[in-house]
C-alpha positions in Angstrom: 71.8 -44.4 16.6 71.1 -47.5 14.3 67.8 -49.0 14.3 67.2 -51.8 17.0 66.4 -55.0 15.7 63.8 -57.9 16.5 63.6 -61.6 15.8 60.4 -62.9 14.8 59.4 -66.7 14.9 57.0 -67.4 12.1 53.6 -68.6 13.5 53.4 -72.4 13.8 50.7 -73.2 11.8 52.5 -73.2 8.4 51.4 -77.2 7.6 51.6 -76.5 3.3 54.5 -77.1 1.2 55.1 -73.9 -0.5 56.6 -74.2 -3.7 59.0 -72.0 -4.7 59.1 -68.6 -2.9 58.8 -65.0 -5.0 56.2 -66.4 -7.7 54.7 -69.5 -8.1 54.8 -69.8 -3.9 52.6 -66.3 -3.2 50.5 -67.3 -6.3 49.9 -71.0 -5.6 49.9 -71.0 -1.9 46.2 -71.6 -1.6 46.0 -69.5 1.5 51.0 -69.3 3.3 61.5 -64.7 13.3 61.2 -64.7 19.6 64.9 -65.5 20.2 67.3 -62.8 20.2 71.0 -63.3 17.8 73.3 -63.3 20.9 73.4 -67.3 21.2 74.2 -68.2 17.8 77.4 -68.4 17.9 77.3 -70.5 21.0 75.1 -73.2 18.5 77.4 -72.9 15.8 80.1 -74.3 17.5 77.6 -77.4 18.7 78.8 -80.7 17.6 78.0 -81.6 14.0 76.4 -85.0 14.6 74.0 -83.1 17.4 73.2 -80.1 15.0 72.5 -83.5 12.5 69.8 -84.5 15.0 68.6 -81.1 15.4 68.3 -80.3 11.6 66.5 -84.1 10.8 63.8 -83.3 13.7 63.3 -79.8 12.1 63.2 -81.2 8.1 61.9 -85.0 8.6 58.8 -84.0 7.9 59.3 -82.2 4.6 62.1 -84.6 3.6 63.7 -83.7 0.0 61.9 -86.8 -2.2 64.6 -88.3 -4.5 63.8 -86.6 -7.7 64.1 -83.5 -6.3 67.0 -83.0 -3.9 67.8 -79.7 -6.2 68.5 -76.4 -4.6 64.8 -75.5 -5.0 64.0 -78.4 -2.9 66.3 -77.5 -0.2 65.5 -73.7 -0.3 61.5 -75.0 0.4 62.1 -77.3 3.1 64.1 -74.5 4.9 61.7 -71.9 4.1 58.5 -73.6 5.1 60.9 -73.9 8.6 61.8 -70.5 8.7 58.1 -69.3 8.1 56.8 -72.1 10.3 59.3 -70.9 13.4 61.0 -73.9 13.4 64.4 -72.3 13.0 65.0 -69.2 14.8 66.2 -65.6 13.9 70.2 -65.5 14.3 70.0 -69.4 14.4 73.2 -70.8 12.6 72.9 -73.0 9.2 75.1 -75.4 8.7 75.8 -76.6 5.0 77.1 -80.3 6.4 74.5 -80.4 8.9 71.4 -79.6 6.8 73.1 -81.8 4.0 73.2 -84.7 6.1 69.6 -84.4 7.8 68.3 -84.1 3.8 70.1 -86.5 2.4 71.9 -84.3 -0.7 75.4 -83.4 -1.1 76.6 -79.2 0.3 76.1 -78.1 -3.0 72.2 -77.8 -3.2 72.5 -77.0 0.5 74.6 -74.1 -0.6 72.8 -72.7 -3.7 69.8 -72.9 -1.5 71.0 -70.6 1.2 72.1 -68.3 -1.5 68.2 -68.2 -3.3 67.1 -67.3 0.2 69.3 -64.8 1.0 68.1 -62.9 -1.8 64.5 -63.5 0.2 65.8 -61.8 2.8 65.0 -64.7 5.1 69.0 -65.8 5.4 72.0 -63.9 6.3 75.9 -64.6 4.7 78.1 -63.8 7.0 82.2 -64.3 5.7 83.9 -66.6 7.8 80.6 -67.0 10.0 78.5 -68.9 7.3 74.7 -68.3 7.1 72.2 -68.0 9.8 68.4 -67.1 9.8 67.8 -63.2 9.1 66.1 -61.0 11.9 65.0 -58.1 11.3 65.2 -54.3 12.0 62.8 -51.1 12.1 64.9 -50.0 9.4 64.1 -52.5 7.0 60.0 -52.5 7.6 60.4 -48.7 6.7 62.7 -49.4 3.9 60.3 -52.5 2.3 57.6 -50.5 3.4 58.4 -47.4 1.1 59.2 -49.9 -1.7 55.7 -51.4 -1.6 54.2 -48.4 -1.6 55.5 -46.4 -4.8 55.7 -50.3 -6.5 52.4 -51.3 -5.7 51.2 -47.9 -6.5 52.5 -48.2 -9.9 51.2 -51.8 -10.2 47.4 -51.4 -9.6 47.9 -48.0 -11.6 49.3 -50.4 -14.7 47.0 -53.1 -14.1 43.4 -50.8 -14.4 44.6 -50.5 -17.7 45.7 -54.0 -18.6 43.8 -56.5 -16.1 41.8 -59.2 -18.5 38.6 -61.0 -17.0 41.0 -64.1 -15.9 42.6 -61.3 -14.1 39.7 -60.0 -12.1 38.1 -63.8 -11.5 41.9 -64.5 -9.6 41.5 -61.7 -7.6 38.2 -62.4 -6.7 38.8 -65.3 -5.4 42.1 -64.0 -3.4 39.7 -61.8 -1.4 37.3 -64.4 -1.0 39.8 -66.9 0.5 41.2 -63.6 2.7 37.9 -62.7 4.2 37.4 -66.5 4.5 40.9 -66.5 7.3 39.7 -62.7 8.5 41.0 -62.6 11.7 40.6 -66.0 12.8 43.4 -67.4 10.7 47.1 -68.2 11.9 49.4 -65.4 11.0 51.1 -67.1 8.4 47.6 -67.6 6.6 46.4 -63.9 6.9 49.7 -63.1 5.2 49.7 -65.4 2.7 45.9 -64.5 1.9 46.3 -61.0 1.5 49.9 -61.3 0.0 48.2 -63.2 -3.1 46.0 -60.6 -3.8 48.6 -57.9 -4.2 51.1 -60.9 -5.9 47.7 -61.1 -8.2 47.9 -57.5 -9.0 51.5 -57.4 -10.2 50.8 -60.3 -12.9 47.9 -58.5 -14.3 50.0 -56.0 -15.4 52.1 -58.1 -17.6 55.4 -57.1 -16.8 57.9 -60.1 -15.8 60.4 -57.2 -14.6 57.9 -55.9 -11.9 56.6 -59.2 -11.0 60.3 -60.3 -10.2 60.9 -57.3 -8.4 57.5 -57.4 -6.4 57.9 -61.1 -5.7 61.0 -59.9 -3.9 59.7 -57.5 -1.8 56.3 -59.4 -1.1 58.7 -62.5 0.0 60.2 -59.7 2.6 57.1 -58.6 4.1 56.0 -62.3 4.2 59.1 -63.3 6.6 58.0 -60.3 9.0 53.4 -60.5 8.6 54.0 -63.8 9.4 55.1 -63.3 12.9 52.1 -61.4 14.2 48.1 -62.1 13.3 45.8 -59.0 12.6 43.0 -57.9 15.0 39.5 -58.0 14.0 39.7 -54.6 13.1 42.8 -54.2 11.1 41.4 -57.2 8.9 38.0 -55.6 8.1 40.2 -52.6 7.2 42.8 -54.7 5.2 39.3 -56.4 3.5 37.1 -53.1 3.1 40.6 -51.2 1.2 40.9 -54.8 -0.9 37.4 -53.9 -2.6 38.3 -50.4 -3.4 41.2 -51.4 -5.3 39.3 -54.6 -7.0 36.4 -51.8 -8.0 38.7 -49.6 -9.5 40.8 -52.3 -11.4 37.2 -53.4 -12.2 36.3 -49.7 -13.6 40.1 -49.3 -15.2 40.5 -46.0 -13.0 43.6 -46.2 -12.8 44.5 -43.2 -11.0 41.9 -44.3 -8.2 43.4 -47.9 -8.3 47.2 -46.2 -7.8 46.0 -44.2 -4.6 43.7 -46.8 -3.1 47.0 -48.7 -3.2 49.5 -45.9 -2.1 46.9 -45.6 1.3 46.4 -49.3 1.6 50.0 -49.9 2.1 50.8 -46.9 4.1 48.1 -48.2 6.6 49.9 -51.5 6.5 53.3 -49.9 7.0 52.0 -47.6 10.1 50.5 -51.1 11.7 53.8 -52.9 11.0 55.8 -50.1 12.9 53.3 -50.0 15.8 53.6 -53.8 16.1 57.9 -54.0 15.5 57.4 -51.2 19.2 55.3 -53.2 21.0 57.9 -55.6 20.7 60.8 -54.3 21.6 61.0 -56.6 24.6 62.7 -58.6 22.2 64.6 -56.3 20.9 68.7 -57.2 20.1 71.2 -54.6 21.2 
C-alpha cells in the first residue's frame, strides 16, 4: 500500500520577503500545504484571464520590482505564497497566468518553477505543467532520516571547526527561537529553529553540506510550517537547542553528533504523530 498523502496550507502569518530559499533565505530570515489534489485539474482548465485575476490578488502584494523580474524574483514571490497558504497543495501554476499577474515574460516564470521544484515545494508533471507539491508520510520519514545522519554529521564537524562568530550566530538563533516559543505563528517557529540548525551547517565550512542541507531544511520548512508546536514540544525543541550549543561550545564533538541524532528523531516522531492526526485530509 503506498503512503497516503496530505496537503498542508502554510500558516498565514508569513508577512517577510524571504530572499532566496536554501541559504541566504533560512540564514537571513530574521525569524520565516488543507485542500486535497482532486480539484486541480478542474482549475487548470479555468479561463486564463480569470486564473490572471486569481494570480495578481495572490502576488500584488509582493509584486516583482523592475530590476528584478529574474527567476529568483519570481521563485520568492511564489514561495513566500506557497509558505504563506496562499496557493494550495495540488493547486495548478500556470506559466502565462503567473507571467501576466508579475509582469515578466514565461521564461523567468519557468526557471522559477524549476528552482522550486528542486525545493520540493512544486511538482512537474509532463503534459500537466506544475502545481504546488503536497506531501506524503513517506517523504517526512524519508527527509526525516536524511536530517538525522546529515545533521548528525554537521554538529559532529562543526565542534571541531565552529569559530566565536559562529557560536555568537547561534546564540542569537536560540534567543530569537525562545523569543516565538510557542506563541509564534507556525511559519515563525520553523523558521526560528530552522536557522539554528541552517547555523550549524555553515560553521562547519563545507559549501557541499551547506547545499545539500539547505535542500533538505527548505523540505522540512514547506511541511513545519503547516502546524505550530505546543508549549511543550517548544521547551523540548529549546532545552535540546542548548545541549547541542554547550557541546559545540566545549568542541565535543561526539556529544554534539548525538545531541543532534536525538533532537531530530524527536522532531521526526512529532512530525509523524501530527501527518496522523491529520489524515482527515488525507488524498486517496
Amino acid at each position: 500500500m503506498s503512503a497516503p498523502s496530505v496537503a498542508f496550507g502554510g500558516a498565514a502569518g508569513a508577512t517577510e520577503g524571504h530572499g532566496r530559499w536554501a541559504d541566504p533565505y533560512i540564514r537571513r530570515a530574521g525569524l520565516p500545504w488543507c485542500s486535497a489534489a482532486a480539484g486541480g485539474s478542474r482549475r487548470a482548465s479555468a479561463g486564463i484571464a480569470q486564473d490572471g485575476d486569481r494570480y495578481m490578488q495572490l502576488v500584488g502584494r509582493n509584486a516583482v520590482p523592475l530590476a528584478q523580474r529574474t527567476s529568483e524574483g519570481v521563485a520568492r514571490v511564489l514561495r513566500d505564497e506557497i509558505l504563506a497558504g496562499g496557493l494550495k497543495p495540488g493547486e495548478p501554476l500556470p506559466e502565462r497566468a503567473l507571467a501576466e499577474s508579475l509582469g515578466v515574460s514565461r521564461t523567468p516564470v519557468r526557471e522559477a518553477l524549476f528552482t522550486l521544484q528542486s525545493e520540493g515545494l512544486v511538482e512537474l508533471t509532463p503534459n500537466r505543467g506544475a502545481s504546488v507539491r503536497t506531501i506524503t508520510a513517506r517523504d517526512i520519514l524519508q527527509i526525516y532520516s536524511l536530517r538525522t545522519v546529515l545533521e548528525a554529521y554537521a554538529a559532529g564537524e562543526a565542534a571541531r571547526t565552529r569559530t566565536r562568530a559562529d557560536l555568537d550566530a547561534l546564540v542569537d538563533a536560540q534567543a530569537k527561537l525562545e523569543r516565538v516559543g510557542s506563541t509564534g505563528t507556525a511559519v515563525e517557529q520553523a523558521l526560528a529553529d530552522l536557522a539554528f540548525h541552517n547555523l550549524i551547517s555553515e560553521a562547519t565550512g563545507s559549501r557541499m553540506l551547506q547545499s545539500v542541507m539547505g535542500q533538505v531544511l527548505a523540505f522540512t520548512v514547506s511541511y513545519r510550517s503547516r502546524y505550530a508546536y505546543p508549549a511543550d514540544q517548544s521547551a523540548l525543541a529549546v532545552e535540546q537547542h542548548h545541549g547541542i550549543l554547550d557541546a559545540l561550545r566545549a568542541q565535543d564533538g561526539p556529544l554534539a553528533e548525538r545531541l543532534m541524532r536525538e533532537h531530530v528523531e524527536s522532531s521526526k516522531a512529532f512530525a509523524l504523530a501530527h501527518f496522523d492526526e491529520s489524515e482527515h485530509a488525507v488524498v486517496p
